[in-house]
N, C-alpha and C positions, 0 to 999 in steps of 0.2 A: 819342901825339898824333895827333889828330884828321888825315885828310887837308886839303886848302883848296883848295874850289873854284874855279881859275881864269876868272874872269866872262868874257866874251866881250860886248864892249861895244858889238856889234851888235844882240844880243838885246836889250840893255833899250834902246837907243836906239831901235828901230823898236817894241818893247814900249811905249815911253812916247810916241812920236810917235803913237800911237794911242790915247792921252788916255784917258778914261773910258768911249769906245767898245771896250778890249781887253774881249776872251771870253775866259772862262778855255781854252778849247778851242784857241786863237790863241796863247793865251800859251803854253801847252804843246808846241804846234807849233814853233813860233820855240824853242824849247830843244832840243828835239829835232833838228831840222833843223840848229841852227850851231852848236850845243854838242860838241866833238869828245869820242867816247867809242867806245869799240872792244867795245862788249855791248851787247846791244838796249836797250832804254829808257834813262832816265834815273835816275841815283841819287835817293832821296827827297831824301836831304843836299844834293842839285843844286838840285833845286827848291827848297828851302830857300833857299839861297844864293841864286838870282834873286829872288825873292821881297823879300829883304833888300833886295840891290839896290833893287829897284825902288821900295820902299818907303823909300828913301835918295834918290829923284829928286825934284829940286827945280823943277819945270816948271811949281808949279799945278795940274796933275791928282791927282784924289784917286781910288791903285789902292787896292783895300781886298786887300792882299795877304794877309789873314790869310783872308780869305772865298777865296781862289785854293786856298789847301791846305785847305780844309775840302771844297771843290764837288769837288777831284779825287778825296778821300777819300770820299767820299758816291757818287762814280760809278763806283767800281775794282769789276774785276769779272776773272773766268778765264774769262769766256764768249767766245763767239763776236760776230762784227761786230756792233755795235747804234750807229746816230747817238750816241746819246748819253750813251756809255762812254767810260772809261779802263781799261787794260789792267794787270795785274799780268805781267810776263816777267822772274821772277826777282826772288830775293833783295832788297825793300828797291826794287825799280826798277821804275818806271810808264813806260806807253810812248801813242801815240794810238792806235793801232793792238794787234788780239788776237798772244799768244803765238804762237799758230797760223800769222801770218803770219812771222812774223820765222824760226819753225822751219821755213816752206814755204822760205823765200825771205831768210833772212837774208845780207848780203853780195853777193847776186847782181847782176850789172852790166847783166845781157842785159835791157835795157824790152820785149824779147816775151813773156820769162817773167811779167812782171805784167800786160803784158797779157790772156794768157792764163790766167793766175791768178784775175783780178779780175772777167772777164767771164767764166769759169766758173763761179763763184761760187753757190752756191743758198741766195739771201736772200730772204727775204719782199719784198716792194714797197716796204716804207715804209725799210727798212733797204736794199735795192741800188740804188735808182733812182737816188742820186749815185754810187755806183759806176761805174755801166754791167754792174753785174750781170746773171746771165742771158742773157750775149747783145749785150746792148749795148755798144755804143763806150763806152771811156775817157776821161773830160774828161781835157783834154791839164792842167792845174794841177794835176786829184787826182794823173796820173798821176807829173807830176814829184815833187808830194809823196809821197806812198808810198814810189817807188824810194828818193827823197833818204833817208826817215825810215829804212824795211827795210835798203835797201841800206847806210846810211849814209855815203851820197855827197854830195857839195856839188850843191846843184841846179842848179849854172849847169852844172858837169859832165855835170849829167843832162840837162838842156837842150841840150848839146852833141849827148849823144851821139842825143836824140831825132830833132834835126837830119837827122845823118848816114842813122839809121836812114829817115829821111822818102825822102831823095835816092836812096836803093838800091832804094825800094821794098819792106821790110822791114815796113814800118809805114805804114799810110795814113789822111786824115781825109777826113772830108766835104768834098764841092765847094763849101760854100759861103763857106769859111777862116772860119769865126766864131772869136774867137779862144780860146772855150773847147772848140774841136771835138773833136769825138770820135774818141779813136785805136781803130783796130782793125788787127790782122790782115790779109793778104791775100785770105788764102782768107774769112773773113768780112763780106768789104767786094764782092763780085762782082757785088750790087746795085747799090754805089752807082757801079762801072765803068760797069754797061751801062745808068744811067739819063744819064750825061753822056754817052756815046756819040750815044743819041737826041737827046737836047738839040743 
């Protein structure tokens, strides 16, 4: 007998609260991210199983969940970061994120290590520049996502620990607190120390 995906009724509630505007990208996200599983991605049978759900919600919205497994099937790939991929990592399991990362950086709790991960990165422009590839600062949402999805951490956790890291100096944003700022490094922020100094 078949295992049985236990739903997590978080997912399809904030998946449905998001009407006919869900992306398939968003939905996979939200599976990923609160769906507890102890191997990188997601089982196909997972997604399956939400899908079902979701297509079992009775709110009015019309998700074409049969078009959800076809767009992730049409975009899997073993390659490297590309916007607008899904990952193969193993066995039957899709993830948002490449193989690559989850082997860099699977489990890992420390948010320097992706940050440092993610702004060493050597992506083309069109694929790093939501990163902060290259050099640039981490949006502080990718970065909780990543950690949450890689690490497979709860992201309020990871938002804890970002905190933490903020207050020690470990990790630092731009002076201007936008709320998507860009985390970097210490030693990679000495810029933006000595242009508030002047100010």
């Amino acid at each position: 007998m078949a295992d049985v995906t236990e739903i997590n009724e978080r997912i399809v509630a904030e998946a449905d609260d998001r009407g006919g505007s869900l992306l398939v990208d968003e939905f996979l996200t939200l599976i990923e991210q609160y769906h507890s599983h102890e191997r990188p991605g997601i089982a196909w049978a997972t997604l399956e199983a939400y899908t079902e759900a979701m297509a079992g919600t009775d709110h009015g919205h019309s998700h074409d969940m049969e078009g959800v497994l076809d767009a992730v099937d049409d975009r899997l790939t073993d390659g490297e970061y590309r916007t607008d991929a899904f990952y193969r990592v193993g066995d039957d399991r899709v993830s948002v994120y490449p193989a690559s990362w989850h082997d860099a950086l699977g489990g890992e709790i420390d948010l320097r290590e992706y940050v440092s991960f993610l702004t060493n990165l050597d992506l083309d422009d069109e694929n790093g520049a939501e990163l902060g590839a290259n050099g640039g600062g981490v949006p502080e949402q990718l970065l909780i996502e990543v950690a949450g999805i890689v690490g497979r951490a709860d992201p309020e956790t990871v938002k804890s620990r970002l905190e933490d890291l903020r207050e020690q100096h470990e990790l630092v944003e731009g002076a201007d607190q936008h709320p998507n700022a860009r985390v970097r490094l210490p030693e990679n922020a000495d810029n933006l120390r000595d242009s508030s100094v002047d100010s």
